[in-house]
C-alpha positions, 0 to 999 in steps of 0.5 A: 500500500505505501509503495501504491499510494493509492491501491483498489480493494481489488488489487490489494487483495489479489496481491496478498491473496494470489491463490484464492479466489477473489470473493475469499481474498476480498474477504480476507481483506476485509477481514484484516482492514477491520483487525488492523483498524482494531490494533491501530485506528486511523492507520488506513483510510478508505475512499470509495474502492480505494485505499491509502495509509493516513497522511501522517505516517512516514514510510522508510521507502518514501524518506529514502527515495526522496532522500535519494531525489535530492542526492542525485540533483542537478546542482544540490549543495552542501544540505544534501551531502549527508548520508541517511539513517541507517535504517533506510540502508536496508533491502525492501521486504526482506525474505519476500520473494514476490515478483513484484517484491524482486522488481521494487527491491532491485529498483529501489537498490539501484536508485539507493547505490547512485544516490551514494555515489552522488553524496560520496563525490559532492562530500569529497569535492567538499573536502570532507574524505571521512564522509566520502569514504563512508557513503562509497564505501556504503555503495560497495558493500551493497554490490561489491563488484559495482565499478562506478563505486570503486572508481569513487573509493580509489578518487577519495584516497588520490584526493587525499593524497594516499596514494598506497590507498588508491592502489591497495583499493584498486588492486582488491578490485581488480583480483575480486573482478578476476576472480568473480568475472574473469575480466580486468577493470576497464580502463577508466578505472585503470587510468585513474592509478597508472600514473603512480610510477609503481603501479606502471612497473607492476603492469609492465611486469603483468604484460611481460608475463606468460598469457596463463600467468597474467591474471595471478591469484592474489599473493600479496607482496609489500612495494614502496611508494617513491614516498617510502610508503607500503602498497600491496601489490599483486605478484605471480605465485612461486 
């Protein structure tokens, strides 16, 4: 109902009641509209055929997707660079396995994942690299393999001037990706670390390397920075 705004009876009932007929889901539905009013008065209203939740309960589906709105923005400005609640981070309906559930969760865990990455840039271009590295960080954990993310983890560090930073989240990247899919990074991603002198000698050491032996399994190996910095890197195996 709160995803529907303005849902029939009809239409209520045939989603929460698919395999009944529809006298017996009307009846349900009726059933739990007077159980409900009972628990919770004023909660549902009821026009006509139609049904709506009152207008002054919040719905985490609704403040996140207007949270998200406002992330993505042309021009939002430093009042929409925050990161919402943590219980607006969460999957919709967890354990629902309905059609309609699958397409709503994906569609709503897209829009959540853009708007990240939408706050994560803003709150970097602003300075603020904690907060940035939070919101990205957020976006990865939701889908580790999301590349636009990762891009934005490994511009935080260079913004920061941690250039073992963006090298070590470039190179989790590129072993997860090898791993999981078989491909490298493209080069947008690679572009972004292949000026950091280290890094070029590690992908002429990879283009010299027999074709089987290009894509390594992960062996960490510690390389220094031309600031004596550590980076970990990615060696063939012995």
């Amino acid at each position: 109902m709160c995803l529907s705004h303005r849902p029939t009876r009809t239409a209520m009932a045939g989603r929460l009641w698919p395999d009944v007929p529809e006298d017996h889901a009307h009846g349900s539905l009726r059933s739990a509209l007077w159980r409900l009013n009972k628990a919770a008065p004023g909660l549902v209203e009821v026009s006509g055929s139609a049904l709506q939740l009152a207008t002054d309960v919040r719905v985490d589906v609704r403040e996140m997707s207007d949270w998200a709105l406002q992330a993505v923005a042309a021009g939002g400005g430093s009042d929409h660079a925050a990161l919402p609640d943590t219980a607006l981070l969460g999957d919709l309906l967890p354990g629902w396995y309905d059609d309609w559930v699958l397409l709503e969760r994906e569609r709503l865990r897209q829009q959540r994942m853009q708007a990240l990455e939408a706050v994560a840039a803003r709150l970097a271009s602003l300075g603020r690299h904690g907060e940035a590295l939070e919101a990205a960080h957020a976006a990865v954990s939701a889908e580790p393999l999301r590349e636009s993310a990762r891009r934005i983890v490994v511009r935080i560090h260079l913004a920061e001037g941690n250039l073992a930073e963006a090298v070590r989240a470039y190179e989790l990247f590129r072993s997860m990706l090898e791993d999981e899919l078989g491909v490298p990074p493209t080069e947008q991603m690679t572009r972004l670390v292949q000026h950091i002198p280290q890094f070029r000698r590690e992908l002429s050491a990879r283009a010299r390397a027999r074709p089987d032996e290009r894509f390594p399994r992960r062996e960490a190996t510690v390389i220094r920075t031309l600031e004596g910095r550590a980076v970990v890197g990615l060696t063939r195996g012995q």
